[in-house]
C-alpha positions, 0 to 999 in steps of 0.5 A: 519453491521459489513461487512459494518464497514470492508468496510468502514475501507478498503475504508478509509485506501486508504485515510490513506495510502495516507496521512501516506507514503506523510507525514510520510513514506517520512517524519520522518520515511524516514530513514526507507523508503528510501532504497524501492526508492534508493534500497541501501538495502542488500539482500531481505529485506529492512528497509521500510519492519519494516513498516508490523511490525509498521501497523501490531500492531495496527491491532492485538491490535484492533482484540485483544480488539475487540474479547475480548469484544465479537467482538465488533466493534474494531474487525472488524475494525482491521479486515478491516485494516488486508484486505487492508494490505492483498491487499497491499501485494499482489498488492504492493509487489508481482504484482508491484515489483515482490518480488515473481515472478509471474502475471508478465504479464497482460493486463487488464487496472487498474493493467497496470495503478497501475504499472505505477502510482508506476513507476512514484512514484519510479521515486523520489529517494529522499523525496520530489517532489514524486507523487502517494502516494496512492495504489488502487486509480490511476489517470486518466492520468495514465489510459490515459497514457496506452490508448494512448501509442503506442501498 
C-alpha cells in the first residue's frame, strides 16, 4: 500500500507543479522566479533556487511526523514528494538547463520534447502569456514538433 501512496503523490505532484509555477511561481512569488526567465541573476544562484527551500519544508515536516507516528501514511507522502522533487532536479536543472554539465546530447523523443516544451516556456521573460507550466507531462505537439522537424 505505501508504494502506491509514493506513486500516487509523485503522479499527483505534476498536477500541483502545474498549478503552483502558473499561479503562484509566476504570480505572488514572481519576484522569486523572475530572474530563472530573464537571467538577470548574479553568479550560479538564482532567486527561484529559495523555491528547493519553500518545497523541501513541507516534505521534511511530513517525513518527520510521519516517522514519528511509526511511518504512517505522512511519511510516505513526503516520502513521494522527496522522489519527484528527486526527478526535478535532475530533468530540470541538470538535463534541461545544463546547471552541471552532463547528458547534453540525447536522441530519445520524450527528453527531446521536455527540452523543447521548457524552450518554449522560457520563451516568456515576463509572467504572463507562459505555457508548459508542468514538468514530466509534455504535449503532443511537442512531440510532433520533433517528429516533423527536418533531420
Amino acid at each position: 500500500m505505501n508504494y502506491l501512496i509514493i506513486l500516487f503523490v509523485f503522479i499527483l505532484m505534476e498536477a500541483a507543479t502545474w498549478l503552483i509555477h502558473k499561479y503562484i511561481m509566476h504570480g505572488l512569488l514572481w519576484v522569486l522566479h523572475k530572474d530563472h526567465h530573464d537571467h538577470s541573476n548574479i553568479g550560479k544562484l538564482e532567486k527561484n533556487d529559495y523555491f528547493f527551500v519553500i518545497f523541501a519544508l513541507p516534505t521534511i515536516i511530513l517525513m518527520y511526523y510521519g516517522s514519528l507516528a511509526d511511518f504512517n501514511h505522512l511519511f510516505y507522502i513526503g516520502l513521494g514528494i522527496m522522489l519527484y522533487g528527486i526527478a526535478y532536479f535532475f530533468v530540470h536543472d541538470i538535463f534541461i538547463h545544463q546547471r552541471i554539465k552532463c547528458f547534453s546530447k540525447t536522441k530519445n523523443p520524450y527528453f527531446l520534447a521536455i527540452r523543447r516544451a521548457h524552450k518554449q516556456h522560457h520563451k516568456h521573460t515576463n509572467k504572463h502569456n507562459g505555457e508548459c507550466f508542468g514538468f514530466l507531462y509534455v504535449p503532443i505537439k511537442y512531440f510532433k514538433m520533433y517528429f516533423n522537424s527536418p533531420k
